[in-house]
N, C-alpha and C positions, 0 to 999 in steps of 0.2 A: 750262247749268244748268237743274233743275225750278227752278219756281213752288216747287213744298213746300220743296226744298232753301235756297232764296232764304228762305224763312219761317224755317226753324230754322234757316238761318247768323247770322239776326237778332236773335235772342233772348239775354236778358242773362243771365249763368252765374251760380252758387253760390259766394259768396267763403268758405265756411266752409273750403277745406281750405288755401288760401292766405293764410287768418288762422292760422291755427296754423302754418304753416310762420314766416310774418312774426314771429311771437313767440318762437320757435325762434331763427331768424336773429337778433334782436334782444338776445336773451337772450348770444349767444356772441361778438357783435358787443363789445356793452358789457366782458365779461369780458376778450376780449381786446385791447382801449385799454386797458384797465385795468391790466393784465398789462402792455401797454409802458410806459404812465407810472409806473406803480409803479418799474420796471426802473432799478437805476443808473447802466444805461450808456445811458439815453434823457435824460436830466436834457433836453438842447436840443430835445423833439421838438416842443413848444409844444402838450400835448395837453388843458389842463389845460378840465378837464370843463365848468366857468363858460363857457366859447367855443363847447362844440360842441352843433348839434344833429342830430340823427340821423332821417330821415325815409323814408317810401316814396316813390317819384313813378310815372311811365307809367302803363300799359293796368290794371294794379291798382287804383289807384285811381281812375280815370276812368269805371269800367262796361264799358267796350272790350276788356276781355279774350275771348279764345274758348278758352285751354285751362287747362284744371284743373291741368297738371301744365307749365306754362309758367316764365317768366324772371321776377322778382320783382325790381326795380330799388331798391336803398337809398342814398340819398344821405349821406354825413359829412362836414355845411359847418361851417366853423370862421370866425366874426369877430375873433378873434385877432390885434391888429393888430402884434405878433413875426412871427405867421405869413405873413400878406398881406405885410409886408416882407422875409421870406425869402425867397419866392417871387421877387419882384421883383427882388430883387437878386441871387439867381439865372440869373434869365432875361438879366437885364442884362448879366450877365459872361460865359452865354455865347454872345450875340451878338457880346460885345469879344474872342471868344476867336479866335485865328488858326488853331490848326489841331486835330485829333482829338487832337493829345496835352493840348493847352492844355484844350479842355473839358472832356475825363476829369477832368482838377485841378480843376477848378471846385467848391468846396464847397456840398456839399447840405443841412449841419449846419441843421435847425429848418426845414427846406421839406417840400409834402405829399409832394414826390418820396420824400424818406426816408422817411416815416411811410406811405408805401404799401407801401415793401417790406419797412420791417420790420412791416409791421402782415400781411403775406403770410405770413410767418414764425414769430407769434404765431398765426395760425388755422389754421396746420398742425395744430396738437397738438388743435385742437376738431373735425376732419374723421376719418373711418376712410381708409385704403388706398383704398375702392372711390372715394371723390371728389378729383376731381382743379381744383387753383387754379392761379390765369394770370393773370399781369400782360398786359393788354390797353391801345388805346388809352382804352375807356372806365373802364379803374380794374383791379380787382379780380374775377374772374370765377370763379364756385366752380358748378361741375358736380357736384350731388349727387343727379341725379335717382333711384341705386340706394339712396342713405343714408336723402334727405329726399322723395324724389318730386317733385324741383324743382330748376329752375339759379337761383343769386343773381350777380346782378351788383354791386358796392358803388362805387359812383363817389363823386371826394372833392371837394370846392368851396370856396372862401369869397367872403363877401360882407363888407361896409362894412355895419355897423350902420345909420351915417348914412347909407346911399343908400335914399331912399325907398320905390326901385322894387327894391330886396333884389335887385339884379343878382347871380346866381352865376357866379363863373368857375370853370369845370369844370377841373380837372386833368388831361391826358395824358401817360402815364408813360412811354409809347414816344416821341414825338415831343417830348418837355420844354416843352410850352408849354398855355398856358390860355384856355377860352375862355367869352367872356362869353355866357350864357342868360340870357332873362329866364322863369324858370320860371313864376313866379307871374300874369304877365301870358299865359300858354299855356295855362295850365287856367281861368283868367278867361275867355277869348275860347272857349275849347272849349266852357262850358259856359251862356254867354252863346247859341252859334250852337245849341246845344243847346234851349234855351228854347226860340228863335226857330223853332224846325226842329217843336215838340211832341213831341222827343226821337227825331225821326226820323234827326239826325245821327250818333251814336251807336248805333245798328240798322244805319246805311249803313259804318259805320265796322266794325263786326264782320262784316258782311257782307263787306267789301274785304280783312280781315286774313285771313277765311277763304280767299279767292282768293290773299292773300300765301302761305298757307300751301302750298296746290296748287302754284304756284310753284316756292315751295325744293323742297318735297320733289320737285320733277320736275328741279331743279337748271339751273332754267332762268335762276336768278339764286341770288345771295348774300347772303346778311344784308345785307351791307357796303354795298351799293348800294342794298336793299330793305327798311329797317327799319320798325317798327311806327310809328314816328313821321313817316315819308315817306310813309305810307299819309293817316293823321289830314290832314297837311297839303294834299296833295293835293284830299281831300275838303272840305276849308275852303274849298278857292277856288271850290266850288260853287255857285252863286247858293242862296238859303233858299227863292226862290221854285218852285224845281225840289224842294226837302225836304219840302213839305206834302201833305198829303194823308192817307187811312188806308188806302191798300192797299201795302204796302213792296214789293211785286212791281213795280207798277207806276214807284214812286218810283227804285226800283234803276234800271231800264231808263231811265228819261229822265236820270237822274246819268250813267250808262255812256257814252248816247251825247253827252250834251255831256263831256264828257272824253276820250272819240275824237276831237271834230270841234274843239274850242274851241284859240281861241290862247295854248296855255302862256306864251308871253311874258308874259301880262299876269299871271301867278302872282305871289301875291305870301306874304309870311311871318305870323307871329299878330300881330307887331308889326306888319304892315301894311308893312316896310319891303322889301329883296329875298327873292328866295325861299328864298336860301342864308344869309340872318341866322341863322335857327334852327338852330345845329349840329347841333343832335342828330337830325336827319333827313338829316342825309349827303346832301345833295338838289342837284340842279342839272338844266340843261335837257335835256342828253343823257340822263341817266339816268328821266328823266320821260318821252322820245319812248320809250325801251327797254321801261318800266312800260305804255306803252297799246299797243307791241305785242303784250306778251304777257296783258294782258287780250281785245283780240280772239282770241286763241287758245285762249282758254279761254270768254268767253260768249260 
């Protein structure tokens, strides 16, 4: 890679056409919960409005984005304590269940499982033909880049009012189980190393997504393994004292090479606990030695 290209992979983008799309998304989000709770054959879906709130999270809201016409992550957590108990006793019955026929029966009445797929179903009728939705492990995934100029992904949570730390448990609709994030403590620490860095962590972070990107598009990996949050985390376990400085050419290169040479073992997560606490980077050691071979192949 140039020096120049290293400079303008750095630089922080224009949220103005990903504000309007957010408002868009939010606008048909609202309508269609709306639409199921209203519905009388939802009475159990526990959606009622008092519980939920509806937010953005990732590269959006962090600075860290690099494309204009990129994935827009919207979270719909519920404190809902009908809901948090569905869930659970869901998940409960079908660990006790014996075989594929016993789990199919397992009732999903008032859990987010259901109110994912009917909430799939209610945002049919807000899309045209050209966009297409998918129940994914992360929620809800709406492909409109010809409609809106953008992919939405909608993941579904809840948290315990009473838990300090607003732990979310992420919902997976493919694999029936949930997992606990501590969102709030992720973009605290992000923007904590941020400070500490004189905003050079975030330059290094869009720099690295841009190499994510070279990456896929060469298919030399997959989202699945390579996400935008396996990027962020990676760069966390960078020492801040390697982040300082004011020439980001130079910063890049001395990050690079302690991350080719440094012992990943000692990776650790935002919580500081293992490296694979934070789900939502899909991260582990194998996949990390894969990430710094094919960074040498590209700088």
């Amino acid at each position: 890679m140039t020096d120049e290209l290293i400079r303008e992979f750095s630089k922080k983008q224009s949220k103005a056409k990903v504000q309007e799309f957010y408002e868009n998304a939010l606008s048909i989000l609202t309508s269609a919960l709306s639409d199921l709770q209203s519905s009388e054959n939802n009475n159990n879906l526990n959606l009622s409005e008092k519980y939920v709130k509806i937010f953005p999270m990732g590269d959006y809201t962090n600075d860290t984005f690099i494309d204009q016409t990129g994935e827009l992550e919207i979270v719909i957590a519920s404190n809902n304590p009908q809901l948090i108990l569905a869930n659970e006793t869901y998940l409960n019955n079908l660990k006790n269940a014996k075989n594929k026929k016993a789990k199919d029966s397992v009732s999903r009445e008032g859990t987010l499982d259901k109110i994912i797929f009917e909430l799939l179903n209610s945002l049919t009728k807000y899309f045209t033909k050209e966009t297409t939705l998918l129940i994914i492990n992360d929620g809800i995934k709406i492909i409109c880049l010809k409609e809106y100029g953008f992919r939405l992904l909608i993941r579904f949570a809840t948290f315990d009012i009473k838990d300090k730390h607003a732990i979310l448990f992420f919902w997976d609709p493919v694999a029936k189980n949930q997992k606990p994030i501590n969102l709030f403590l992720y973009n605290e620490n992000m923007e904590k190393k941020d400070r500490q860095t004189n905003g050079n962590y975030k330059r290094l972070i869009r720099i690295y997504k841009n190499i994510r990107k070279t990456i896929l598009i060469n298919k030399w990996s997959v989202n699945n393994d390579l996400n935008k949050y396996f990027v962020e985390l990676i760069l966390y376990n960078i020492p801040n004292s390697l982040m300082v400085g004011n020439d980001i050419v130079k910063i890049f290169y001395k990050t690079y090479n302690y991350i080719i040479n440094c012992n990943i073992l000692n990776f650790y997560s935002f919580d500081n606990k293992s490296i694979d606490s934070f789900k939502l980077a899909k991260i582990n050691f194998s996949k990390i030695s894969n990430y710094i071979h094919l960074l040498k192949k590209i700088v």
